[in-house]
N, CA, C and O of each residue as an XYZ file, in Angstrom:
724
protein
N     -44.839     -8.803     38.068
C     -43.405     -8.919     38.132
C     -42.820     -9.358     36.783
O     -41.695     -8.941     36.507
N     -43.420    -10.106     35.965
C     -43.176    -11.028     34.907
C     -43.042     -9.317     33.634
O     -42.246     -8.992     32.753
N     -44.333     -8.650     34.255
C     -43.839     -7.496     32.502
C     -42.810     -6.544     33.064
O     -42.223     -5.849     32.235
N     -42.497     -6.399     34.338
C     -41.473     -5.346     34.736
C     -40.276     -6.132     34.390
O     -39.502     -5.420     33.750
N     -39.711     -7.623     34.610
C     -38.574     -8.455     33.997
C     -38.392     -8.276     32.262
O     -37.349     -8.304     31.609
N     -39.613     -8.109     31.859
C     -39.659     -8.203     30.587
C     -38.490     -6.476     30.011
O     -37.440     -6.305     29.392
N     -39.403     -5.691     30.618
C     -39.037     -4.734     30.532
C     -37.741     -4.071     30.545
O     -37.329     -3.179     29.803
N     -36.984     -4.856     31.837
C     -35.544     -4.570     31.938
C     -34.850     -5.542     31.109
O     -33.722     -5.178     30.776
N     -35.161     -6.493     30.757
C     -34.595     -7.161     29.985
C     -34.076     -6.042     28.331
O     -33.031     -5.609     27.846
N     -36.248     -5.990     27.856
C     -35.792     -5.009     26.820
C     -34.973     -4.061     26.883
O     -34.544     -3.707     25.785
N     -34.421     -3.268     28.162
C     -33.953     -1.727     28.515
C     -32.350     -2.653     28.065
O     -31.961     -2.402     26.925
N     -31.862     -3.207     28.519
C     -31.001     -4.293     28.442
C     -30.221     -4.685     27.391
O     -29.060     -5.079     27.495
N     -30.841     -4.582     26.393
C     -30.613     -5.116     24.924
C     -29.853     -3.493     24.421
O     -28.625     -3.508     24.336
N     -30.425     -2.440     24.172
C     -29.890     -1.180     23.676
C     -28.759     -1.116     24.200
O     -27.854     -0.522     23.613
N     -28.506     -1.874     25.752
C     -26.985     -0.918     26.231
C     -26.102     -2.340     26.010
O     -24.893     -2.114     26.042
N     -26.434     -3.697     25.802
C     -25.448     -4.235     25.036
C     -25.457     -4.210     23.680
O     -24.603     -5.065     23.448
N     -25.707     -3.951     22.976
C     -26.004     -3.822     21.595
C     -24.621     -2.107     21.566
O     -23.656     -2.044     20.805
N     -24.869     -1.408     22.230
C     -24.108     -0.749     22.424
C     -22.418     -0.592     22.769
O     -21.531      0.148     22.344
N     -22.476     -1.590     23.672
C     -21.304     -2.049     24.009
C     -20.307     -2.934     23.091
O     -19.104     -2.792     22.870
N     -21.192     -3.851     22.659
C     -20.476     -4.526     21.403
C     -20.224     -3.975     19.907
O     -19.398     -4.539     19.189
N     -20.982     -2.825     19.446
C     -20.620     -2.027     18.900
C     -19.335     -0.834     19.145
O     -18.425     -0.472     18.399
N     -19.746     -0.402     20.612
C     -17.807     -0.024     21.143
C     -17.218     -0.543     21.010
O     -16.287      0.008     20.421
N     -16.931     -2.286     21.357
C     -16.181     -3.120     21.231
C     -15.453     -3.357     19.544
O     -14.341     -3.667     19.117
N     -16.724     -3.028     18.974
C     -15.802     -3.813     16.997
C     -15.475     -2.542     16.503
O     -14.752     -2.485     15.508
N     -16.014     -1.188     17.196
C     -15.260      0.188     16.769
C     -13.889     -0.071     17.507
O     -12.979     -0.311     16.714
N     -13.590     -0.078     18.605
C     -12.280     -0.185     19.221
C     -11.501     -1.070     18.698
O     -10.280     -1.045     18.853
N     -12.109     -1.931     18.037
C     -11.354     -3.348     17.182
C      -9.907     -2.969     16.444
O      -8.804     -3.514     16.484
N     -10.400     -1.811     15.763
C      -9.784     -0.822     15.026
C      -8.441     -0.924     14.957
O      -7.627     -1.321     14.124
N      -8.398     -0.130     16.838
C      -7.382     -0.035     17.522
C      -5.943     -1.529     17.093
O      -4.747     -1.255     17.004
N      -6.324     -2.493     16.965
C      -5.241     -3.591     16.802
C      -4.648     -3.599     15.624
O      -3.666     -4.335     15.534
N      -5.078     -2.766     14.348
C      -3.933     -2.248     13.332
C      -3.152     -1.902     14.111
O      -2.155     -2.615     13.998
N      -2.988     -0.850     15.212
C      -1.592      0.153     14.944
C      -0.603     -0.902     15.383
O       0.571     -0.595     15.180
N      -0.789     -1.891     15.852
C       0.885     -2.580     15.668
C       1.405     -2.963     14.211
O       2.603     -3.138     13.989
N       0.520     -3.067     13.334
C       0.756     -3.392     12.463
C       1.118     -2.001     11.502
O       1.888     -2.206     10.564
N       0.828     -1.219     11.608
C       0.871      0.367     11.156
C       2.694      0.377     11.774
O       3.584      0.659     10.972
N       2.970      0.095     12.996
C       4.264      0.860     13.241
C       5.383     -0.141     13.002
O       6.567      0.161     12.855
N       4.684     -1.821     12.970
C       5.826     -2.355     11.602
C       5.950     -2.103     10.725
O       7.050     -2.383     10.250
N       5.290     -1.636     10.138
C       5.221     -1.139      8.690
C       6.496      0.298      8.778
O       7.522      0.390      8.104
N       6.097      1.056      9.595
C       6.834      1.868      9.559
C       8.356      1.955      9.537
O       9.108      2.681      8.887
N       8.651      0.741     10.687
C      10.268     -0.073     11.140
C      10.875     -0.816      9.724
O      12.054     -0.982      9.414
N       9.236     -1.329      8.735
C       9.951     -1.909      7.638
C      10.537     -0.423      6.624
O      11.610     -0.263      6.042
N       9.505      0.358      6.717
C      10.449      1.897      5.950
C      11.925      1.927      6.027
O      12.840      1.852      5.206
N      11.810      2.087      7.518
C      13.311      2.248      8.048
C      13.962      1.058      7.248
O      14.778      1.434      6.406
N      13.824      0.091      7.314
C      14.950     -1.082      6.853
C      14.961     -0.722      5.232
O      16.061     -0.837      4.692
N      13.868     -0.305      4.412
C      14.393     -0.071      2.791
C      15.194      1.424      2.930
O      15.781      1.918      1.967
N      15.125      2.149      4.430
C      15.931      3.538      3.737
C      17.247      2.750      3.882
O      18.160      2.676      3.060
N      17.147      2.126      5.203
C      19.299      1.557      4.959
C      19.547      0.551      3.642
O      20.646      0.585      3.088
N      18.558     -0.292      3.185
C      18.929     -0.986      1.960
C      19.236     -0.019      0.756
O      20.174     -0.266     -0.002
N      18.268      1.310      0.558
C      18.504      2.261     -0.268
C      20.060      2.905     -0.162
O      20.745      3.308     -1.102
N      20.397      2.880      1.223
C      21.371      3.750      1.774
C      22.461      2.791      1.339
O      22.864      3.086      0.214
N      22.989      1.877      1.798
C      24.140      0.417      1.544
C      24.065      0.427      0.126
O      25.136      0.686     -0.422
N      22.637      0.115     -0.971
C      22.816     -0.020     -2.353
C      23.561      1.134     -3.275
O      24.227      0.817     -4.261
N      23.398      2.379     -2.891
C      23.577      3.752     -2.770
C      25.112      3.709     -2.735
O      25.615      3.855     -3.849
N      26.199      3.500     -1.457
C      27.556      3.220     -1.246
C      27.534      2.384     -1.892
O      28.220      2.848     -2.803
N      27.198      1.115     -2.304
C      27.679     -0.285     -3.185
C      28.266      0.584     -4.408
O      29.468      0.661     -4.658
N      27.313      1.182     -5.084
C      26.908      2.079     -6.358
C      27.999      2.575     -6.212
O      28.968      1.879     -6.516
N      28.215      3.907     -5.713
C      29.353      4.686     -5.570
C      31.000      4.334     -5.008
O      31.944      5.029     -5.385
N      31.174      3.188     -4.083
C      31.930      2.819     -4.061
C      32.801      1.717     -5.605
O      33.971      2.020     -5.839
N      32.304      0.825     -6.293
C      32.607      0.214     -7.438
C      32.329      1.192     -8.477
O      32.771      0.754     -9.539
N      31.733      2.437     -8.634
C      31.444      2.941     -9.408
C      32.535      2.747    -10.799
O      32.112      2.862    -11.949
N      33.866      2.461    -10.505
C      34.883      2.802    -11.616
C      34.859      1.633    -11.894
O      35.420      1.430    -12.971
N      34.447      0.697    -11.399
C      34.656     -0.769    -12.297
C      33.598     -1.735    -12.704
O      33.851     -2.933    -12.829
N      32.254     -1.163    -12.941
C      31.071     -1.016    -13.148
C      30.669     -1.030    -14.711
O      31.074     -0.041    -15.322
N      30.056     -1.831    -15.351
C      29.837     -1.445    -16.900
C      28.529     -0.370    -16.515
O      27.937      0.008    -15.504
N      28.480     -0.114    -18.171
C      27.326      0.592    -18.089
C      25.677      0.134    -17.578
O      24.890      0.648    -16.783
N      25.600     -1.249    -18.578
C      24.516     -2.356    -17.848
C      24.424     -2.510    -16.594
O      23.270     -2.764    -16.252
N      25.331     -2.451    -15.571
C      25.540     -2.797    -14.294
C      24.980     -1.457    -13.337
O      24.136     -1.573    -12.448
N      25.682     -0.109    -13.751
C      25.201      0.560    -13.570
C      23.636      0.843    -13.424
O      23.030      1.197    -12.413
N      23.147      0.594    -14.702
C      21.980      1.209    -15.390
C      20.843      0.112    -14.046
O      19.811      0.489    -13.491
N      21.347     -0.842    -13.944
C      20.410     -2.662    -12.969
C      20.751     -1.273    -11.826
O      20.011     -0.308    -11.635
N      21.966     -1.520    -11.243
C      22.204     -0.977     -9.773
C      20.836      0.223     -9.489
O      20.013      0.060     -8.588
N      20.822      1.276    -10.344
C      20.082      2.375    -10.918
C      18.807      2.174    -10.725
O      18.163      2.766     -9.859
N      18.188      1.059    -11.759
C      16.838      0.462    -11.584
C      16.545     -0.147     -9.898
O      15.489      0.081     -9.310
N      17.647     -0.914     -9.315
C      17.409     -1.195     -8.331
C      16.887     -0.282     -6.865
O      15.949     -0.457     -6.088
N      18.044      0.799     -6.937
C      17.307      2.067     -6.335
C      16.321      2.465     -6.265
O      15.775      2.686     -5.184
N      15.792      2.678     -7.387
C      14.371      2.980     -7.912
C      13.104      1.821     -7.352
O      12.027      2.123     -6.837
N      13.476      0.853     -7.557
C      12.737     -0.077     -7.093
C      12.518      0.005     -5.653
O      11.364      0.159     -5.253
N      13.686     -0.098     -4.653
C      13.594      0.418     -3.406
C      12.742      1.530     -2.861
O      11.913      1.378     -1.964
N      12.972      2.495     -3.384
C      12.094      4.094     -3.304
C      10.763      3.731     -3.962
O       9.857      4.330     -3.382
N      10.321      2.974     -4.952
C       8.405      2.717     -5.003
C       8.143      1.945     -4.158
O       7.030      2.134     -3.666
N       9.150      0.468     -3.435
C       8.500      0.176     -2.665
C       8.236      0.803     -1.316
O       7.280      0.529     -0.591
N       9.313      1.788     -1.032
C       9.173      2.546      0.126
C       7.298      3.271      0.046
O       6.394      3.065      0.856
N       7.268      4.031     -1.097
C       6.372      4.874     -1.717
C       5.273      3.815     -1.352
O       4.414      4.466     -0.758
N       4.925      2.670     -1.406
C       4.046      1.592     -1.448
C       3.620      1.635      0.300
O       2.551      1.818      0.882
N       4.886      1.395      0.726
C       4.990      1.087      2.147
C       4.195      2.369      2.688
O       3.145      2.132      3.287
N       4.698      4.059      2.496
C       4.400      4.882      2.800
C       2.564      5.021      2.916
O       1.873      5.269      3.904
N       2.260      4.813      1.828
C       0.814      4.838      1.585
C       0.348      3.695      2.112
O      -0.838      3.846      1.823
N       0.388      2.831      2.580
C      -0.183      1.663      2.878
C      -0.264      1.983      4.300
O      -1.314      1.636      4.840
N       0.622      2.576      5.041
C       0.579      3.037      6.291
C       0.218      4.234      6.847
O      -0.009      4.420      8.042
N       0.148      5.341      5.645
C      -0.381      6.741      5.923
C      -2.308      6.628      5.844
O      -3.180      6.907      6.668
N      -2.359      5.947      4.077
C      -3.528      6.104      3.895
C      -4.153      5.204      4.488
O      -5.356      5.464      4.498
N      -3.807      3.896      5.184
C      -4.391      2.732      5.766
C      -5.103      2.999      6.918
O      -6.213      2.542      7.190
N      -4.162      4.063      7.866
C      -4.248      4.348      9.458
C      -5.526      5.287      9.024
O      -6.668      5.120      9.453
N      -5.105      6.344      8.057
C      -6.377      7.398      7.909
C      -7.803      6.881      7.884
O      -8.877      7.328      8.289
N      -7.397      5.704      7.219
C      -8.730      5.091      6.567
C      -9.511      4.305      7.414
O     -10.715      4.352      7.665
N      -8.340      3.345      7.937
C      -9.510      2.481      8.502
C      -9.064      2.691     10.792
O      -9.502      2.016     11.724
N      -8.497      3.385     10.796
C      -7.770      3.544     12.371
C      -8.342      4.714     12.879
O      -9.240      4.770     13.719
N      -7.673      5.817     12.229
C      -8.046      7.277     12.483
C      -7.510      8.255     12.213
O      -6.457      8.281     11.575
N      -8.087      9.223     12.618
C      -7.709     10.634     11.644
C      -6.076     11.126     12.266
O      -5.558     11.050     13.380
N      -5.608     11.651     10.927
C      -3.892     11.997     11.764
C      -4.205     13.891     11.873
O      -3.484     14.755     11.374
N      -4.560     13.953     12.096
C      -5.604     15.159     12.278
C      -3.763     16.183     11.821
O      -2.986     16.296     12.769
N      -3.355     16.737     10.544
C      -2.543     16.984     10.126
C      -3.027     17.949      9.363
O      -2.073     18.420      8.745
N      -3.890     18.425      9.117
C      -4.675     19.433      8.175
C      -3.894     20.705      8.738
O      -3.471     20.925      9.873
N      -3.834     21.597      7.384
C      -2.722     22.987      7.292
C      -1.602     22.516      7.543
O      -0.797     23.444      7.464
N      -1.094     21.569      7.808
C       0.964     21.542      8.172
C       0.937     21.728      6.790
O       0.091     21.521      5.919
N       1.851     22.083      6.802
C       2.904     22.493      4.986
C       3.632     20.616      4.741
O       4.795     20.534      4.346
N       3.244     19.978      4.873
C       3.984     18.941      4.463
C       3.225     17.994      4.415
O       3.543     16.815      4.571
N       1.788     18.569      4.122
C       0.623     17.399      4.468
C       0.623     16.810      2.530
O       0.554     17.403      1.453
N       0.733     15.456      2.935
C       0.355     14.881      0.859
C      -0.740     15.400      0.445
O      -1.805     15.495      1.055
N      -0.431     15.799     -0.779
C      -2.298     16.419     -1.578
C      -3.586     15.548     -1.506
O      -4.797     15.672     -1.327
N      -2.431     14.385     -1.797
C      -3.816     12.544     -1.344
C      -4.521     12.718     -0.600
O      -5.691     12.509     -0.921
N      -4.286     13.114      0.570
C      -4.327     12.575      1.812
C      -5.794     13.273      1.978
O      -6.616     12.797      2.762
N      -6.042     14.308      1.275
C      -7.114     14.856      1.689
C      -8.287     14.031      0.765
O      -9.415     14.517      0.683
N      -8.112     13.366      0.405
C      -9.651     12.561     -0.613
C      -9.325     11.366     -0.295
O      -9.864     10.548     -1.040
N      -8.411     10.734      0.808
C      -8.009      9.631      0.477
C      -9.190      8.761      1.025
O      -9.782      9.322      1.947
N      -9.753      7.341      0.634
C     -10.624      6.167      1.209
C     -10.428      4.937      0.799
O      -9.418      4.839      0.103
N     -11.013      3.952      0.963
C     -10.418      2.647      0.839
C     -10.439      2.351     -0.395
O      -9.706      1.442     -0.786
N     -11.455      3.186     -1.491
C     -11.475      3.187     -2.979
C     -10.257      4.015     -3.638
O      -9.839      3.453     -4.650
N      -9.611      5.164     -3.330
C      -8.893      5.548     -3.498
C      -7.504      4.875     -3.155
O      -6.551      5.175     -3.874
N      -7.371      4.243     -2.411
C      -6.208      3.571     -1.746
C      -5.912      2.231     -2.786
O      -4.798      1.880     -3.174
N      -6.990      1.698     -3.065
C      -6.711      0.377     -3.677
C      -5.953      0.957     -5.094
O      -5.011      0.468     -5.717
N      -6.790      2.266     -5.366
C      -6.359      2.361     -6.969
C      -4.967      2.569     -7.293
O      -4.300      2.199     -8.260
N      -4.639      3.338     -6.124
C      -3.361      4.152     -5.829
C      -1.876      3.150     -5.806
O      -0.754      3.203     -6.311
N      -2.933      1.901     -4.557
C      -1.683      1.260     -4.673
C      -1.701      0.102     -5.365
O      -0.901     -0.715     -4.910
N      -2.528     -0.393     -6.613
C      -2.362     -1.150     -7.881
C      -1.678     -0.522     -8.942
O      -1.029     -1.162     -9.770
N      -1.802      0.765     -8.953
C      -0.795      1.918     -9.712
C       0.564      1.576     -9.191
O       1.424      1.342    -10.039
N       0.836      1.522     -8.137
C       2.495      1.648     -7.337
C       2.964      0.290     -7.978
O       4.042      0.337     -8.572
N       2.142     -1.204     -7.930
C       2.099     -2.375     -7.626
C       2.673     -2.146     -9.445
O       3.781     -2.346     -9.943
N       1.799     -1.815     -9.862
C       2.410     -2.104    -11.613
C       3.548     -1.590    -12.120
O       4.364     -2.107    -12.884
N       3.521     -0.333    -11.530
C       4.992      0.722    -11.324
C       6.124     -0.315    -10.634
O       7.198     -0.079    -11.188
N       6.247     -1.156     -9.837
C       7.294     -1.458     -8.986
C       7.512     -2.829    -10.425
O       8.508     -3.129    -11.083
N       6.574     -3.186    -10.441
C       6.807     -4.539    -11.695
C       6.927     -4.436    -12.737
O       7.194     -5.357    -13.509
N       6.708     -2.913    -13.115
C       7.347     -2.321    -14.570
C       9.390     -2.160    -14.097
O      10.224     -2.682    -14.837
N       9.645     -1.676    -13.302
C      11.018     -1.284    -13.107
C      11.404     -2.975    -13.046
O      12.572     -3.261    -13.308
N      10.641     -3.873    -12.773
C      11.567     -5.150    -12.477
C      11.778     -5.789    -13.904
O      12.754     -6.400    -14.338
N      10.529     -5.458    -14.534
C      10.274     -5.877    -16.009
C      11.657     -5.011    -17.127
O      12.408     -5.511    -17.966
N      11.548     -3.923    -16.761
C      12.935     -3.173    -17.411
C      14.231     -3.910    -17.030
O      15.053     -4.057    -17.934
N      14.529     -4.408    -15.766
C      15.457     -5.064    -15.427
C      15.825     -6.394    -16.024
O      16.949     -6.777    -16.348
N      14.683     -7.030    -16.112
C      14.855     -8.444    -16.610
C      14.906     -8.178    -18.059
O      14.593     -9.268    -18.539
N      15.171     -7.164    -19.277
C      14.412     -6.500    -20.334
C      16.330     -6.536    -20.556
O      16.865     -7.166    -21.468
N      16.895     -5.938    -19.788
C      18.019     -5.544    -20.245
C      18.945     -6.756    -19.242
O      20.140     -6.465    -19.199
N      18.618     -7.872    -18.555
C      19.473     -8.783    -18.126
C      19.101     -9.816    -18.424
O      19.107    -10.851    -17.758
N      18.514     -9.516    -20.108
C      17.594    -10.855    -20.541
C      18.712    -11.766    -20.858
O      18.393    -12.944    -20.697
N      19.774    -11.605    -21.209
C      20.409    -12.661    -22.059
C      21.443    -13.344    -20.701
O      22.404    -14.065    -20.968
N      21.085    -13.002    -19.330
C      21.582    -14.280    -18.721
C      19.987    -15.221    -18.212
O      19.690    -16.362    -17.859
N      19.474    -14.240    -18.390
C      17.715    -14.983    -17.414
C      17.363    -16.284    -18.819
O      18.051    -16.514    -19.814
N      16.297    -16.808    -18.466
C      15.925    -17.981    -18.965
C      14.770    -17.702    -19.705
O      14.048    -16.921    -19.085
N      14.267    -18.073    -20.908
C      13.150    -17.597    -21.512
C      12.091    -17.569    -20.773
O      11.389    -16.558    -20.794
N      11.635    -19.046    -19.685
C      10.637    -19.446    -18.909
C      10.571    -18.385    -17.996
O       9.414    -18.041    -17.755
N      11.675    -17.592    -17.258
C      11.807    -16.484    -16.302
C      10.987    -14.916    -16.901
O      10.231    -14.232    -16.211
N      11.361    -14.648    -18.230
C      11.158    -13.393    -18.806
C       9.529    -13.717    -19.176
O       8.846    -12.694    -19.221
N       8.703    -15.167    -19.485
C       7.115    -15.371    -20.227
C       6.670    -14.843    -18.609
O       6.015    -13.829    -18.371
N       7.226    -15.847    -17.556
C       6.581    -15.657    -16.285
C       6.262    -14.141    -15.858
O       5.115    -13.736    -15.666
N       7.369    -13.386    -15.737
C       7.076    -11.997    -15.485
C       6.816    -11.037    -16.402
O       7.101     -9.865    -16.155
N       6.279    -11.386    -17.502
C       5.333    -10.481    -18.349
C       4.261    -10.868    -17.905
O       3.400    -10.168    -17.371
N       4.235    -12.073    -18.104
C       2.725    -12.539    -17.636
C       1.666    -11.968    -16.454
O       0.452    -11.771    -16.392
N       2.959    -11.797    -15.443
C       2.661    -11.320    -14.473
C       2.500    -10.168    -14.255
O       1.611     -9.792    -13.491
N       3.388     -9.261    -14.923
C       2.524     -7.716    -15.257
C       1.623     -7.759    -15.903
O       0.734     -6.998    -15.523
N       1.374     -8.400    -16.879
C      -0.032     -8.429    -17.400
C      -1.197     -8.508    -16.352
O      -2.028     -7.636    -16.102
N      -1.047     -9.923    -15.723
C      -1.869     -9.951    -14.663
C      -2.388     -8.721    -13.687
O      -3.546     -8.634    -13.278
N      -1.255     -7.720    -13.363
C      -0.654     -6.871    -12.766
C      -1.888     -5.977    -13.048
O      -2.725     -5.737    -12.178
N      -1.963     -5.436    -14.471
C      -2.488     -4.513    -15.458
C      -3.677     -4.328    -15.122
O      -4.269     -3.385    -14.597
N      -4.167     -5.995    -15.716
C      -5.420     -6.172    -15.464
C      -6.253     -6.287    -14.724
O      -7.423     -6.176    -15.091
N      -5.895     -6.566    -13.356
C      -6.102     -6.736    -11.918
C      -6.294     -5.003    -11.792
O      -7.376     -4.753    -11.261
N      -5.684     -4.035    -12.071
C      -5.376     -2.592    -11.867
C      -6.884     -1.608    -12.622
O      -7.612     -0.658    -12.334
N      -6.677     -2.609    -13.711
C      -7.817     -1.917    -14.625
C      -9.182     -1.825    -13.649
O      -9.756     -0.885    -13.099
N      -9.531     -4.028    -13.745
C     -10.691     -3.682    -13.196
C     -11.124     -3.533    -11.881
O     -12.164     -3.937    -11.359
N     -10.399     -3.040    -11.516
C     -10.298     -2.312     -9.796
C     -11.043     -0.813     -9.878
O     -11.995     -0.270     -9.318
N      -9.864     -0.392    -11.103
C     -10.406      0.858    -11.453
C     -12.032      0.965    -12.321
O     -12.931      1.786    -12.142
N     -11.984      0.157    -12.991
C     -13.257      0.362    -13.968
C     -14.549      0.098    -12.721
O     -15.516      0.860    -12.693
N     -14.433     -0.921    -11.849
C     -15.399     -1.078    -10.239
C     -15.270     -0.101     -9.519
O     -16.226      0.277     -8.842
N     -14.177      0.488     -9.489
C     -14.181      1.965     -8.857
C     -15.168      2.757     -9.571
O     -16.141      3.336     -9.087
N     -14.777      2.708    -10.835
C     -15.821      4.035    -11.428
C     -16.959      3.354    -11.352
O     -17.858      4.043    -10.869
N     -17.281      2.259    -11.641
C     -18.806      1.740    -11.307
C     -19.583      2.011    -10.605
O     -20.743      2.207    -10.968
N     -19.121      2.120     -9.188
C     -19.475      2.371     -7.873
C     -19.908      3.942     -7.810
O     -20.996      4.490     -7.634
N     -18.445      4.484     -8.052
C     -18.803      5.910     -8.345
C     -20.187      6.190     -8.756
O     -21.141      6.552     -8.067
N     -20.090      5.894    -10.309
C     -21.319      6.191    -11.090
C     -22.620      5.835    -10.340
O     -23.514      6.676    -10.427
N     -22.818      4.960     -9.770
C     -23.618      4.575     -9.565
C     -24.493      5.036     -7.690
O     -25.646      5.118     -7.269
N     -22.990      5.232     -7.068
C     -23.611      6.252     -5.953
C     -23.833      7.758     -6.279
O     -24.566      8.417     -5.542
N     -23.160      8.391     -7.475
C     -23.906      9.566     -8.045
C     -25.194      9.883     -8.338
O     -25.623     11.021     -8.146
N     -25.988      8.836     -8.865
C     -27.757      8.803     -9.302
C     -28.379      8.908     -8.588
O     -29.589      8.895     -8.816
């Protein structure tokens, strides 16, 4: 009786071992709430884009050029972070949730087809330096009300930005190289 217990015991082990492996695959599943805030936050930068947009055009005639040019940058800023948001929630779900099984629509991103969690990081440390370059232009041309301590801080911080970007990328190619051999 003692080796037939043994036995079901062992039989036992494969189908939980199994189960708890369903279990941390299904895990998965608890992004998508976080995937479709993300999405609701889209929505809230298209109406901030949209309101900044009328601000713009409504004062337009009593507007300097500087004011303009900030308002301008500000837009812009809105639309990379959208662009940020976009990918963080397109390529995120692809990556780590599941497939948006979208292959042949005419409106599918070119990304989307190589995209992985190495690709994603690079992509969006690119966006990340891009969004802090447009803020850096801003503070560049609204230097003379900002504070010297304000303008060291956020260079600094694109710097940081840069470099953080680089060696993401240079470990990217590392990896690369090195699963090629």
């Amino acid at each position: 009786m003692q080796a037939g217990e043994a036995v079901l015991r062992h039989e036992e082990r494969p189908a939980m071992k199994s189960r708890l492996g369903q279990l941390i695959f299904w895990s998965r599943w608890l992004q998508l709430p976080i995937y479709l805030g993300l999405i609701v936050v889209q929505g809230v930068y298209a109406w901030k884009f949209l309101s900044s947009l009328w601000t713009l055009l409504s004062d337009l005639t009593v507007l300097t050029e500087t004011e303009i040019m900030l308002s301008v940058l500000a837009l812009i800023d809105v639309v990379m972070i959208a662009n940020l948001l976009l990918m963080v929630t397109v390529g995120g779900y692809e990556t780590f949730v599941s497939r948006l099984r979208i292959d042949n629509h005419p409106d599918q991103p070119e990304w989307l087809d190589h995209v992985n969690a190495s690709v994603l990081k690079v992509k969006l440390s690119m966006a990340i330096i891009s969004i802090s370059s447009i803020h850096l232009l801003q503070t560049f041309i609204n230097a003379s009300k900002l504070s010297e301590h304000t303008i060291k801080w956020q260079l600094l911080l694109h710097l940081a930005f840069l470099l953080s970007a680089a060696a993401i990328a240079y470990t990217d190619k590392l990896l690369n190289s090195t699963l090629k051999h």
